[in-house]
Backbone bond lengths (Angstrom), bond angles and torsions (degrees), N, CA, C in turn:
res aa  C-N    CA-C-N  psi(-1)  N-CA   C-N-CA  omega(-1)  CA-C   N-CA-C  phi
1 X - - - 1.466 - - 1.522 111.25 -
2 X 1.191 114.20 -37.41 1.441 114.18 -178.69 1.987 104.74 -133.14
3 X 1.340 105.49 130.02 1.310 93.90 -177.48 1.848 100.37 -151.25
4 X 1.366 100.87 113.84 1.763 120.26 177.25 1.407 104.69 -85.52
5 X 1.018 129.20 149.46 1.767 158.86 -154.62 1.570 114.70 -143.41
6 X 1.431 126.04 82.89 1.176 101.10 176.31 1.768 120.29 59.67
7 X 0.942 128.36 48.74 1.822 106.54 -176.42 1.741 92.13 -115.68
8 X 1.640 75.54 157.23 1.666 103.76 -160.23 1.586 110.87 -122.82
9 X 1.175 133.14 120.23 1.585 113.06 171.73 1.929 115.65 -143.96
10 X 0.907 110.59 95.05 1.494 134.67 165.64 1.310 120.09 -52.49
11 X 1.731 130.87 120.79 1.300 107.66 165.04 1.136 106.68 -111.57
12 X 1.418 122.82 173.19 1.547 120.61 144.91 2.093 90.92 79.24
13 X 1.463 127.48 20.07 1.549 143.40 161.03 1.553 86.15 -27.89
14 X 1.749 92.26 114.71 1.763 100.85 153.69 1.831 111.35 79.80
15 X 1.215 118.31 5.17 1.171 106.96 177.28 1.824 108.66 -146.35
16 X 0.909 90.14 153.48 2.092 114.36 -171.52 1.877 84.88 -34.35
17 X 0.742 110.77 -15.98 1.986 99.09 -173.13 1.424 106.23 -97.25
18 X 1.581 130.66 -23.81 1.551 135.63 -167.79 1.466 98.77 -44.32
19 X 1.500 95.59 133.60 1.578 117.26 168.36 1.348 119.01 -137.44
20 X 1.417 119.74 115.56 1.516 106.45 176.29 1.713 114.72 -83.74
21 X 1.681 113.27 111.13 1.111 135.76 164.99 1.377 116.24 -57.64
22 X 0.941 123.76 -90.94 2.085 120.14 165.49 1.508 109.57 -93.47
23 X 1.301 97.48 138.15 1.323 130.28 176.49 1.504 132.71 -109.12
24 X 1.255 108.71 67.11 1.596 113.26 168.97 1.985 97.88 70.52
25 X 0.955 105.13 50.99 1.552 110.71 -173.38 1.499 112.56 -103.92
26 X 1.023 103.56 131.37 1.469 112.22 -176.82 1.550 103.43 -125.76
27 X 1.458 124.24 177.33 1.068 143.30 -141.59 1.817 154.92 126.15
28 X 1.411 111.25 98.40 1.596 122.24 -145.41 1.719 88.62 -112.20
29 X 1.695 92.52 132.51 1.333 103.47 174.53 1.768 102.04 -120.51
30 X 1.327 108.58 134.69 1.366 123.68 167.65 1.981 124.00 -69.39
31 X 1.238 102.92 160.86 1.781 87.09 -165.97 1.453 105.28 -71.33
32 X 1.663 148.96 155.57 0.975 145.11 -164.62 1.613 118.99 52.30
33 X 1.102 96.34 8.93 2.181 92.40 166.99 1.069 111.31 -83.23
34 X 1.257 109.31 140.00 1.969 117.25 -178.52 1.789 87.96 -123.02
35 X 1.046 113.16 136.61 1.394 116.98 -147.61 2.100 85.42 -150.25
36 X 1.512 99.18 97.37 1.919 102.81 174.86 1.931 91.30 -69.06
37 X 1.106 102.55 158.05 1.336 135.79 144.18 1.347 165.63 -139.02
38 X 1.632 113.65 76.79 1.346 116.52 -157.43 2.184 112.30 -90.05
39 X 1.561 86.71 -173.76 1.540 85.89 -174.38 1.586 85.95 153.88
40 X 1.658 101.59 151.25 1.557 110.98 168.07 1.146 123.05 -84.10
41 X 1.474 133.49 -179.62 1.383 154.60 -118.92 1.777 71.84 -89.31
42 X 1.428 105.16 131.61 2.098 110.06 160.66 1.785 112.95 62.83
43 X 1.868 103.79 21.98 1.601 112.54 157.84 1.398 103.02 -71.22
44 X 1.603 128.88 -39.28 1.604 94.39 166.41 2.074 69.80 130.73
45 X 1.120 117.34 3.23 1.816 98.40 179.72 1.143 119.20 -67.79
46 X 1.176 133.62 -55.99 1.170 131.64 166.30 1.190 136.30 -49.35
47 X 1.792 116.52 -47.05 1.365 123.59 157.92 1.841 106.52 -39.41
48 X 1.288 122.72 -72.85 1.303 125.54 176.75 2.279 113.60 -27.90
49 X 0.918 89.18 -70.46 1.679 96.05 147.54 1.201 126.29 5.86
50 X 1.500 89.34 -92.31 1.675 125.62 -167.01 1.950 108.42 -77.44
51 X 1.597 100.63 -20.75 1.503 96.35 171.62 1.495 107.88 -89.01
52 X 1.104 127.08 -34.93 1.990 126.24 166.36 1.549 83.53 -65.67
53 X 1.064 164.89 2.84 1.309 123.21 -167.75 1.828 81.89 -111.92
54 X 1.283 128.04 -30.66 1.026 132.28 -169.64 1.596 107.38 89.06
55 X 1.391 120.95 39.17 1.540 126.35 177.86 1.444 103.01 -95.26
56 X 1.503 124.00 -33.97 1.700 133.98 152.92 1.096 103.35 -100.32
57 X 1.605 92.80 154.97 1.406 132.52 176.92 1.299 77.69 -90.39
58 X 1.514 106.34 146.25 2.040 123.73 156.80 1.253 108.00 -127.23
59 X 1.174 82.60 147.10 1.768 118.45 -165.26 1.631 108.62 -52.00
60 X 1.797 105.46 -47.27 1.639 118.28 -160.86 1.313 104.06 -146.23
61 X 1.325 129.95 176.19 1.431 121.10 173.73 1.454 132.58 80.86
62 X 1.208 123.24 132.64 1.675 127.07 164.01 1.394 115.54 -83.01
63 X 1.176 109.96 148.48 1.549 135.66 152.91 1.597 102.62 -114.94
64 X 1.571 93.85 136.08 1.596 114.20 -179.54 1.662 97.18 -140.66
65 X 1.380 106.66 133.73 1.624 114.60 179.68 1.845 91.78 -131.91
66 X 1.095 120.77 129.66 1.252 135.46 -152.29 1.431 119.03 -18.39
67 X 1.693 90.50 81.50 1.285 111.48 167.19 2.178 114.02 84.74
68 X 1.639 96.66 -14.91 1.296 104.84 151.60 1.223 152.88 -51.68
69 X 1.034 129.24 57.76 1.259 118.80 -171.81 1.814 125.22 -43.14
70 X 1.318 106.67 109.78 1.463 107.56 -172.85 1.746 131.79 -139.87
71 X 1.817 87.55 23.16 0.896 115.07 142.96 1.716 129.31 1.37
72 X 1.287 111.48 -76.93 1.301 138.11 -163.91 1.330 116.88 -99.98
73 X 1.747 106.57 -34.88 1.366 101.29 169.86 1.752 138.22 -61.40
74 X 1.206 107.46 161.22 1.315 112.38 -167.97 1.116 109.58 -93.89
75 X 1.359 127.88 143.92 1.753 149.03 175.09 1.504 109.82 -11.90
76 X 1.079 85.92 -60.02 1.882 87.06 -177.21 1.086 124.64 -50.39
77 X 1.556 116.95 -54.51 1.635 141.23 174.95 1.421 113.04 -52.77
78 X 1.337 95.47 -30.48 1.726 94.08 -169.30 1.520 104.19 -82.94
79 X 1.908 108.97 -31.10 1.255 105.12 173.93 1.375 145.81 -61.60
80 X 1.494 92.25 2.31 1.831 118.33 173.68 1.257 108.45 -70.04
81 X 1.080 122.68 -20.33 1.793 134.92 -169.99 1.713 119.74 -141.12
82 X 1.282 98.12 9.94 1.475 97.55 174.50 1.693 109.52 -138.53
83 X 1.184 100.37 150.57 1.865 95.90 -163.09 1.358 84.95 -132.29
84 X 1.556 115.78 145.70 1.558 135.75 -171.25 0.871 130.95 -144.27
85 X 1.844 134.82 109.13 1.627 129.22 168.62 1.432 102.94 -100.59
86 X 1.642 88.80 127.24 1.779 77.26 164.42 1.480 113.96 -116.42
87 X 1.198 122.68 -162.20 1.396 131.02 -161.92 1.737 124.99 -78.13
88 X 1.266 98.97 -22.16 1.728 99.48 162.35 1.930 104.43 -111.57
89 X 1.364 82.02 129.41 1.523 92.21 174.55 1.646 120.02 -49.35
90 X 0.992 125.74 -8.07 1.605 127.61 -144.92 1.707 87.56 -113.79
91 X 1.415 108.25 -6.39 2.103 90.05 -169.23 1.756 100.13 -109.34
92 X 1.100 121.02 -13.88 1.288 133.38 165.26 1.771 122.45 -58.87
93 X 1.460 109.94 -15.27 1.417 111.23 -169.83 1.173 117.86 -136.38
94 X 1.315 135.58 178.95 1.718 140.39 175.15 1.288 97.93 -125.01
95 X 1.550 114.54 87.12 1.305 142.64 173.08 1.632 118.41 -40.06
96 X 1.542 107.54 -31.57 1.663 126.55 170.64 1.465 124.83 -67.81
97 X 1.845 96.98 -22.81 1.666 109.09 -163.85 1.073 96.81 -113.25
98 X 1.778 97.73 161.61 1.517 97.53 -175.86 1.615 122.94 -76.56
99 X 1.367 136.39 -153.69 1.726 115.95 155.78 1.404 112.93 -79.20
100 X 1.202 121.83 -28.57 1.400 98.09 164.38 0.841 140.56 -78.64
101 X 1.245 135.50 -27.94 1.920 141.82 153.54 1.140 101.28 -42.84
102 X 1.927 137.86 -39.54 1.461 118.85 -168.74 1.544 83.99 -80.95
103 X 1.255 137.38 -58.14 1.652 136.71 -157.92 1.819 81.48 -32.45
104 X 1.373 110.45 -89.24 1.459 124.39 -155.26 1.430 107.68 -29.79
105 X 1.455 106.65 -66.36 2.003 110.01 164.02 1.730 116.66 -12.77
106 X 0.949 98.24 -54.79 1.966 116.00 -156.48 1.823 96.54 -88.01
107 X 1.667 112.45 -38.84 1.294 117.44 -173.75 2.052 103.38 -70.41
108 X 1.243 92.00 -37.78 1.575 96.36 178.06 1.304 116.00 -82.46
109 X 1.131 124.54 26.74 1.616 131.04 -167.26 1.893 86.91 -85.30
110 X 1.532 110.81 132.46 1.444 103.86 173.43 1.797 123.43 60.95
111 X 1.160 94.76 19.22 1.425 100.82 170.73 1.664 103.42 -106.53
112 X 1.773 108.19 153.91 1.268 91.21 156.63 1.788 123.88 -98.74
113 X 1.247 100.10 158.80 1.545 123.35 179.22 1.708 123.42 -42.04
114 X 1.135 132.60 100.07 1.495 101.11 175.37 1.898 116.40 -140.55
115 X 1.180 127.45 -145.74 1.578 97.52 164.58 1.020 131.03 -117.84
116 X 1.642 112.91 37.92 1.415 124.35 164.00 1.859 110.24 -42.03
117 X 1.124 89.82 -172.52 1.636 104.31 170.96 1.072 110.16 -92.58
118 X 1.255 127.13 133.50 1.472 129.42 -179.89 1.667 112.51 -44.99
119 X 1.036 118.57 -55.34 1.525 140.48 -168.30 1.762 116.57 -115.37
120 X 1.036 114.68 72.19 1.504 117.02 -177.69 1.622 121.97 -81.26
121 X 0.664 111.26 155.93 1.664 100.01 169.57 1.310 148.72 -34.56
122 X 1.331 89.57 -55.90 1.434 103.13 165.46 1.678 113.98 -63.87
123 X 1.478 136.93 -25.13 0.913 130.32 158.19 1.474 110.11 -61.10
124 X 1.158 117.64 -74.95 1.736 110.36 178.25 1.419 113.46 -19.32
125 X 1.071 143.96 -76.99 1.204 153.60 -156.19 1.849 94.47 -63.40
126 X 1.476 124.00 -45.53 1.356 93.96 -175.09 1.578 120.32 -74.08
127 X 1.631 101.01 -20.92 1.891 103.86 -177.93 1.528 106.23 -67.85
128 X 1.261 118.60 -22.75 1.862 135.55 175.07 1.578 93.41 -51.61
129 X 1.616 114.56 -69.87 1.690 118.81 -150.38 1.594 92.78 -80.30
130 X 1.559 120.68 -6.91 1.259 119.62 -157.24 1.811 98.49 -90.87
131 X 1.081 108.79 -56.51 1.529 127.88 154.94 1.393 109.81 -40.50
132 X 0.862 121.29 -53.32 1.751 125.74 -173.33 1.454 114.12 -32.55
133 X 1.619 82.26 -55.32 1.753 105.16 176.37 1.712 117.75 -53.00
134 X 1.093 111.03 -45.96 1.372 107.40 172.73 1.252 120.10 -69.47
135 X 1.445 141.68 10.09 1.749 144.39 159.13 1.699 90.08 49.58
136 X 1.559 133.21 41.86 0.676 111.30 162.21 1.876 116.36 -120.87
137 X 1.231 111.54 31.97 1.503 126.94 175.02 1.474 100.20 66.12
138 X 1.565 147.14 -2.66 0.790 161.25 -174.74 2.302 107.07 -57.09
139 X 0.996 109.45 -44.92 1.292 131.25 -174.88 2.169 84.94 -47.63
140 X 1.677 106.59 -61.83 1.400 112.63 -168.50 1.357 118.73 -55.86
141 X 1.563 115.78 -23.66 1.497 126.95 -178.91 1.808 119.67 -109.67
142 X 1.078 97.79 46.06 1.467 115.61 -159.79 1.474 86.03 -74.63
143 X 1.128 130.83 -22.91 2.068 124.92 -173.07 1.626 104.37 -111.35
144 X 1.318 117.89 18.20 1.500 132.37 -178.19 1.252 94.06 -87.86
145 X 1.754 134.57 130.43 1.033 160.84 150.37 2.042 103.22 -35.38
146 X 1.055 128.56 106.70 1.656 139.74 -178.41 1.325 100.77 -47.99
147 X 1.516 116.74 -36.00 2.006 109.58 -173.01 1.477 96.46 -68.56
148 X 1.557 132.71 -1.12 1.370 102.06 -169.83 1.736 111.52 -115.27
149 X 1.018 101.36 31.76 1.459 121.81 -162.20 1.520 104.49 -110.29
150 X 1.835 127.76 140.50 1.219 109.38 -171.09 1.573 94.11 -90.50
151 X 1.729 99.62 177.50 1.746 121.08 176.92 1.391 97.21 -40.11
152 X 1.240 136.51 -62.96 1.612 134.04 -155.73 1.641 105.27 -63.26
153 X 1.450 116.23 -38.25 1.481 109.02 -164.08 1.475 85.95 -101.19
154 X 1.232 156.22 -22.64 1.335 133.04 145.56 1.284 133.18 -31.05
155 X 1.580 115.78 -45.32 1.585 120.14 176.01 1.382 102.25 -73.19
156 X 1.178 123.89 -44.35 1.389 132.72 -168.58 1.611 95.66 -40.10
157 X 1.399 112.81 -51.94 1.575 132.21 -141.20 1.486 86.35 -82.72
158 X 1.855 108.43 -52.25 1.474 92.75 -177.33 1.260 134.24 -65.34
159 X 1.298 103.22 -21.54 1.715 123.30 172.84 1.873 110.02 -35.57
160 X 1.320 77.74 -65.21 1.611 106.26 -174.73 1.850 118.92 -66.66
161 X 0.960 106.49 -0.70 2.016 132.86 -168.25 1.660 83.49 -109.95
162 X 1.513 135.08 -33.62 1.929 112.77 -145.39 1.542 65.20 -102.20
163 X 1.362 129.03 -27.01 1.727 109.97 -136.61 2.043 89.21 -87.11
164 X 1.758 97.96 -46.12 1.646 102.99 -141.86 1.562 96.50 -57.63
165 X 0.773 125.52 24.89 1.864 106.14 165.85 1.563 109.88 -141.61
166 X 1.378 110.76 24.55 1.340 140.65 165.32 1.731 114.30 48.32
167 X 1.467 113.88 59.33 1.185 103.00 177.18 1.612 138.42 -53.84
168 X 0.931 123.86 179.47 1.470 132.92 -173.84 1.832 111.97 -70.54
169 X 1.728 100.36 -30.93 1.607 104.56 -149.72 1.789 68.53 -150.02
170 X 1.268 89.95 146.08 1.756 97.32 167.51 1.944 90.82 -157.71
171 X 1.794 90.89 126.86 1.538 115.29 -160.83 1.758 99.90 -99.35
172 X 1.334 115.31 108.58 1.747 79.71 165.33 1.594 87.07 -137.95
173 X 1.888 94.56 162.24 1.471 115.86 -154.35 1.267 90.58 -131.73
174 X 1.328 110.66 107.24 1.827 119.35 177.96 1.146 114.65 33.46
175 X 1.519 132.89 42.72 1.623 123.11 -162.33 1.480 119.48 -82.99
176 X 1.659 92.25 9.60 1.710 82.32 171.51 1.705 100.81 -122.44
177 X 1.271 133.17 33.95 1.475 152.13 -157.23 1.871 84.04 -68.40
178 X 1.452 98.10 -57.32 1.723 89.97 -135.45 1.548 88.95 -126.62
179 X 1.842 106.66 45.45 1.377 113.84 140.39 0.972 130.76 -125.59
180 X 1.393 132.04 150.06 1.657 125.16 -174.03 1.434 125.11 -42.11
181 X 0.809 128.21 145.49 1.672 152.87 -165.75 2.212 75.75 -38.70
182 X 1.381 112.61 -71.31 1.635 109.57 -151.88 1.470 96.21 -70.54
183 X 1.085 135.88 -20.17 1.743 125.66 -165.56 1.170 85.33 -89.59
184 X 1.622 131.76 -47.96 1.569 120.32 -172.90 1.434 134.15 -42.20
185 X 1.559 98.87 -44.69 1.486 113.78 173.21 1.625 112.39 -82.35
186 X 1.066 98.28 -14.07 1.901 89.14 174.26 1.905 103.76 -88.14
187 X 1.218 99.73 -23.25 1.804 89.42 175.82 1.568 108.46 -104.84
188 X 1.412 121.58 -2.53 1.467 100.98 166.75 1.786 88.25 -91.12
189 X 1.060 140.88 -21.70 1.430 122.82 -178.22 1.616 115.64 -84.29
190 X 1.256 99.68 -12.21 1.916 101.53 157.12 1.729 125.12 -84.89
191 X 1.726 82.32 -19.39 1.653 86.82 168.47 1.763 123.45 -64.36
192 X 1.853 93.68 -35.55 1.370 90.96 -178.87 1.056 129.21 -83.10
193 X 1.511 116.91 -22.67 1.728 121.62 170.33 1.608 111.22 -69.86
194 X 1.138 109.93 -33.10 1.987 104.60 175.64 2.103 108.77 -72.86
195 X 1.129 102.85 -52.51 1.420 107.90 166.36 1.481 122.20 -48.43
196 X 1.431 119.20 -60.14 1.920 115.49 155.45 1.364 129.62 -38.28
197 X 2.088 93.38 -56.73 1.878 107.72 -174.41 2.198 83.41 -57.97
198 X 1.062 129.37 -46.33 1.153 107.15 -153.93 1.087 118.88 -108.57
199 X 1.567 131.50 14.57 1.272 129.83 -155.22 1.224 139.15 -14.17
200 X 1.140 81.73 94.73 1.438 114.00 -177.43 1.244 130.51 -96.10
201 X 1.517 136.02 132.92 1.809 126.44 -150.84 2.458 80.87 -83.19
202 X 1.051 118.60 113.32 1.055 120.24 156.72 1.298 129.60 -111.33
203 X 1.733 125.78 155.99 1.652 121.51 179.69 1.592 90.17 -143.00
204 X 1.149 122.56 122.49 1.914 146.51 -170.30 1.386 86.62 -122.26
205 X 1.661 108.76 117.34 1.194 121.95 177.94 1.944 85.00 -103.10
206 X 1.589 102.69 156.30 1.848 88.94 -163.67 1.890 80.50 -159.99
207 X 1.350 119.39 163.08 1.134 142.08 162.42 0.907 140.37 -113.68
208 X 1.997 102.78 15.45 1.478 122.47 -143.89 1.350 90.47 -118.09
209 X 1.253 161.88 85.08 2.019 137.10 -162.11 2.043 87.72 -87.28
210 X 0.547 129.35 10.49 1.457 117.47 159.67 1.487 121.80 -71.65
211 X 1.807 93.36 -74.24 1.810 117.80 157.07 1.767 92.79 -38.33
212 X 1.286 123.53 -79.25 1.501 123.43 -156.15 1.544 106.60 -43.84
213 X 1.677 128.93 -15.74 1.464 114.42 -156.10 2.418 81.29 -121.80
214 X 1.095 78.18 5.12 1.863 69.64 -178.60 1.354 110.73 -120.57
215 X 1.082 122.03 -29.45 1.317 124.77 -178.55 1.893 118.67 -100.75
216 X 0.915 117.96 146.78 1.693 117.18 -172.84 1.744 105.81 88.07
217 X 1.249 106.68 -160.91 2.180 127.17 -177.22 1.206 86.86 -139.01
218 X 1.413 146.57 28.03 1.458 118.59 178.14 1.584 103.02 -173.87
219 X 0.838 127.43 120.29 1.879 144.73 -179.11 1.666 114.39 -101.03
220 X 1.508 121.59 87.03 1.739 113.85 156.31 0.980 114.45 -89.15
221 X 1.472 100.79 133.21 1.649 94.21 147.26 1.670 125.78 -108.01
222 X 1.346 129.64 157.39 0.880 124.54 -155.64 1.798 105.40 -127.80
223 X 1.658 119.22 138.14 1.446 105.95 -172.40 1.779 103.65 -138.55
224 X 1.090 131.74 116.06 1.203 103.36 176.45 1.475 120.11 74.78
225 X 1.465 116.30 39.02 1.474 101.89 -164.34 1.962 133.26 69.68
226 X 1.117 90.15 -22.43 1.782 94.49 179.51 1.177 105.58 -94.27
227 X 1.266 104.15 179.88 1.463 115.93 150.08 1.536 125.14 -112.10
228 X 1.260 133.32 132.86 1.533 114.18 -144.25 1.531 83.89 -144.51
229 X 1.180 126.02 5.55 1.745 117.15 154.38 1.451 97.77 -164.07
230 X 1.153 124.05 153.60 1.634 172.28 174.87 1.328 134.40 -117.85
231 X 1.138 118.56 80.80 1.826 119.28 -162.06 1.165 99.80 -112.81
232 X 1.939 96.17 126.69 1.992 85.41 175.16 1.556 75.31 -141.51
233 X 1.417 100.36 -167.17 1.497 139.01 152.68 1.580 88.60 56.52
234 X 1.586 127.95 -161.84 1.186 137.67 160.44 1.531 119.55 -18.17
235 X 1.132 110.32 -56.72 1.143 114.18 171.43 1.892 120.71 -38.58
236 X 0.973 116.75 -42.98 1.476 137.10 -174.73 1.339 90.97 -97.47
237 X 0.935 138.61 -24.31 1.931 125.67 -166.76 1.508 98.07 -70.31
238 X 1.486 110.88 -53.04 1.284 135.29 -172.89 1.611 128.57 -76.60
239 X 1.926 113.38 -14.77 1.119 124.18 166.11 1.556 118.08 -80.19
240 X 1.254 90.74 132.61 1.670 107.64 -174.89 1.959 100.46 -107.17
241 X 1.248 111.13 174.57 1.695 116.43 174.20 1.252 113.30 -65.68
242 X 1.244 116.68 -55.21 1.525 106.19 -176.85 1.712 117.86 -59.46
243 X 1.321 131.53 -17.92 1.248 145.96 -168.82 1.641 96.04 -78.35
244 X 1.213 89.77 -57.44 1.967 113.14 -174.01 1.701 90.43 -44.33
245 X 0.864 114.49 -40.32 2.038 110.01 -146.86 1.600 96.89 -86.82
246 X 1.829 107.38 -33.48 1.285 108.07 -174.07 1.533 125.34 -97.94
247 X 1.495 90.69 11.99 1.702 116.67 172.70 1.289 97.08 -89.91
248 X 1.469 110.67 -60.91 1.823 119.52 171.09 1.732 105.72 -13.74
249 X 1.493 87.04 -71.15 1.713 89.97 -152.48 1.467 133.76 -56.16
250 X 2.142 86.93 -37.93 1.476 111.42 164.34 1.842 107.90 -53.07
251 X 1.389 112.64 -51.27 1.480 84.97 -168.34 1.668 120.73 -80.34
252 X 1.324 106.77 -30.97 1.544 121.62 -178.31 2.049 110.57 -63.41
253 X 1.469 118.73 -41.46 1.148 116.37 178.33 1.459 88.47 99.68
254 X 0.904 146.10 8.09 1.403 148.55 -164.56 1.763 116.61 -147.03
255 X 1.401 108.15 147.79 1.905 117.43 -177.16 1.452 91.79 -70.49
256 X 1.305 110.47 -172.51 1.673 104.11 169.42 1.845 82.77 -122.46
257 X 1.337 97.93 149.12 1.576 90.90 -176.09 1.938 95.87 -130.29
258 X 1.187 124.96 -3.01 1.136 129.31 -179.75 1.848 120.27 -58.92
259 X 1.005 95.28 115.47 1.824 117.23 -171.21 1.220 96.59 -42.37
260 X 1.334 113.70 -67.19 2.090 126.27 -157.24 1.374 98.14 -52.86
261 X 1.308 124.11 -58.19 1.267 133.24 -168.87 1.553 109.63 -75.19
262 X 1.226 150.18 -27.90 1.060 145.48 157.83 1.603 134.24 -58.98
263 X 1.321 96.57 -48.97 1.414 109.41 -174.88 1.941 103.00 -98.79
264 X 1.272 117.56 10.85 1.270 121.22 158.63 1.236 124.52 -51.92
């Protein structure tokens, strides 16, 4: 479903600031893989991200999303087939609209245009059972304005906006960073029942190596732009944190000294 070639991404080309962000990185995801990805502050996770998302231009390398070459394409295009939470609740939504005008927005992603009614019935009723699922009373306030909703039932909402029209690739970027310890685990554990119910090829960039070794079929870690471990199958059933950190060090040459990831 998703398959990287070599990709390369440089910032700051030619001047006293140049940093190489990804490094000749490759990496093929199968359909329904949920694939964690941790690493410290400038391993290159997010950059990696933002180049499938088509938010950077890259230097070298293909991106292929089932069998797409999209490489070249631009942000928008790609957003027909790629679904995204990112890390502040507030960029995921249209804070002006209610939840159902954003539902409908996200539900019409890649549809074509015509002069139906924006919002028909039969849509209502699925954002109702769709909401339901999230136990967050949200289904009852479907004509409630989105700015009045806290951080937790925002992600929740956005969660449910990248997934409901079931993209190809579903991106998320620390999306439970900058919610409390209890809302976090209720939306990375809604992450995993919509991602299973839908199998979906997913990659959860996370700061959590607990979450990273329990949640998903597949564990990277990321150092410097690379990828410098890969945990699946048995191997990962049986890895615990402290193992993870002392795998770290062996392959990197380096302690891991990163705060987020430690004290997670």
């Amino acid at each position: 479903m998703l398959k990287i070639e070599g990709l390369s991404k440089t910032f700051g080309q030619g001047s006293i600031n140049e940093r190489l962000a990804i490094d000749d990185l490759k990496l093929a995801l199968s359909e329904g893989e949920f694939v964690t990805i941790i690493g410290g502050n400038g391993a290159g996770k997010s950059t990696l991200l933002n180049c499938i998302a088509g938010v950077f231009e890259i230097d070298s390398g293909k991106i292929t999303i089932d069998s797409m070459d999209i490489t070249f394409w631009p942000e928008f295009k790609r957003s027909q087939y790629i679904g995204r939470v990112f890390q502040d609740p507030l960029r995921g939504t249209a804070f002006d609209m209610t939840i159902e005008e954003n539902l409908a927005i996200a539900y019409a992603k890649g549809k074509p245009r015509g002069l139906r009614p924006g919002i028909n019935k039969a849509d209502i009723k699925l954002f109702r059972e769709r909401l339901a699922v999230l136990e967050l009373g949200l289904e009852d306030r479907m004509n409630q304005k989105v700015g009045l909703l806290s951080g937790g039932q925002r992600q929740a909402l956005t969660l449910l906006m990248a997934t409901i029209a079931k993209p190809k690739l579903l991106l998320l970027d620390e999306h439970t960073a900058a919610l409390d310890p209890a809302i976090a685990k209720k939306v990375t554990q809604l992450t995993s029942e919509v991602v299973s119910e839908q199998q979906l090829c997913t990659i959860m960039v996370t700061h959590n190596m607990k979450a990273a070794l329990e949640f998903g079929t597949r564990t990277i870690m990321m150092h410097e732009g690379k990828i410098i471990l890969d945990i699946q199958g048995q191997e990962r059933a049986e890895m615990t944190v402290d193992r993870l950190i002392e795998m770290f060090s062996n392959k990197s040459g380096m302690d891991l000294d990163n705060d987020r990831l430690l004290l997670s």
